[in-house]
C-alpha positions as CSV (number, residue, x, y, z in Angstrom):
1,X,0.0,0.0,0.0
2,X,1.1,3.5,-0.8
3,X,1.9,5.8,2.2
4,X,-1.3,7.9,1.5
5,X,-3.4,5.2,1.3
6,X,-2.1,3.8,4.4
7,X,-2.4,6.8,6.4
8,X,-6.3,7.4,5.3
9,X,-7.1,3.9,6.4
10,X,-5.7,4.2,9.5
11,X,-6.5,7.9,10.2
12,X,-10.4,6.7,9.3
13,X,-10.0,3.5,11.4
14,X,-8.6,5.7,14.2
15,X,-11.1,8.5,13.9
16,X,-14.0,5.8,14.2
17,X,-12.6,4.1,17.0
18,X,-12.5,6.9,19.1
19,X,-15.8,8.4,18.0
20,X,-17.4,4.9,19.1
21,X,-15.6,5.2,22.5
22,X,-16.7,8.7,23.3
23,X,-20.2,7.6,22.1
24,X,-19.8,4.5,24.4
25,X,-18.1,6.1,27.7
26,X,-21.0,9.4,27.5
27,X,-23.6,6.5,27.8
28,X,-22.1,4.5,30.4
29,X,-22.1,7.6,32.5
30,X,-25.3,9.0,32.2
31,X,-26.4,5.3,32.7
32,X,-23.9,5.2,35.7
33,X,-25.7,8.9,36.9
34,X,-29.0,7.6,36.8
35,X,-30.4,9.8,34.4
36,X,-31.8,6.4,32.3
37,X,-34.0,8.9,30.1
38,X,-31.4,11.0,28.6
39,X,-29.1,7.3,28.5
40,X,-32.1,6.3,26.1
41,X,-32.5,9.2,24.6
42,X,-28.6,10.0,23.6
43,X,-28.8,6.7,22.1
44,X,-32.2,6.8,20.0
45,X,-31.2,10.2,18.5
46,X,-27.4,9.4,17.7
47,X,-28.9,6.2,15.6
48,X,-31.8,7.9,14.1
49,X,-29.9,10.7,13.2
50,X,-27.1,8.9,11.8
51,X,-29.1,7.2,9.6
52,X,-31.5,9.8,8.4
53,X,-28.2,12.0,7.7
54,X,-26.9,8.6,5.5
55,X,-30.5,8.8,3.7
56,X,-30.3,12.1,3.3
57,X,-26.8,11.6,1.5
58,X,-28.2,8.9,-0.5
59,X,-30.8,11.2,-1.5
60,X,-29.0,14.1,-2.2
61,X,-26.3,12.4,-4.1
62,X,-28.0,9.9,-6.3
């Protein structure tokens, strides 16, 4: 693999694996607060909204 290419895969793989943490760690601790609406809540809205912001992409750029 070329240099470039190697350094966008692993910046990307590196970028998601710590977006997924931060997602992860915010939940445990509003879960470990005892604020269980806003646990559900942070989770419902980060999925929903990550997929309608794919689907909107999809649409968009067809």
């Amino acid at each position: 693999l070329s240099p470039l290419l190697k350094s966008f895969i692993s910046t990307g793989f590196l970028g998601a694996f710590t977006t997924f943490s931060t997602f992860s760690y915010e939940n445990l601790l509003l879960l470990q607060s005892g604020s269980c609406f806003h646990f559900a809540l942070n989770i419902i809205l980060n999925v929903f909204l990550c997929l309608f912001a794919a689907w909107l992409g999809f649409i968009i750029f067809k």
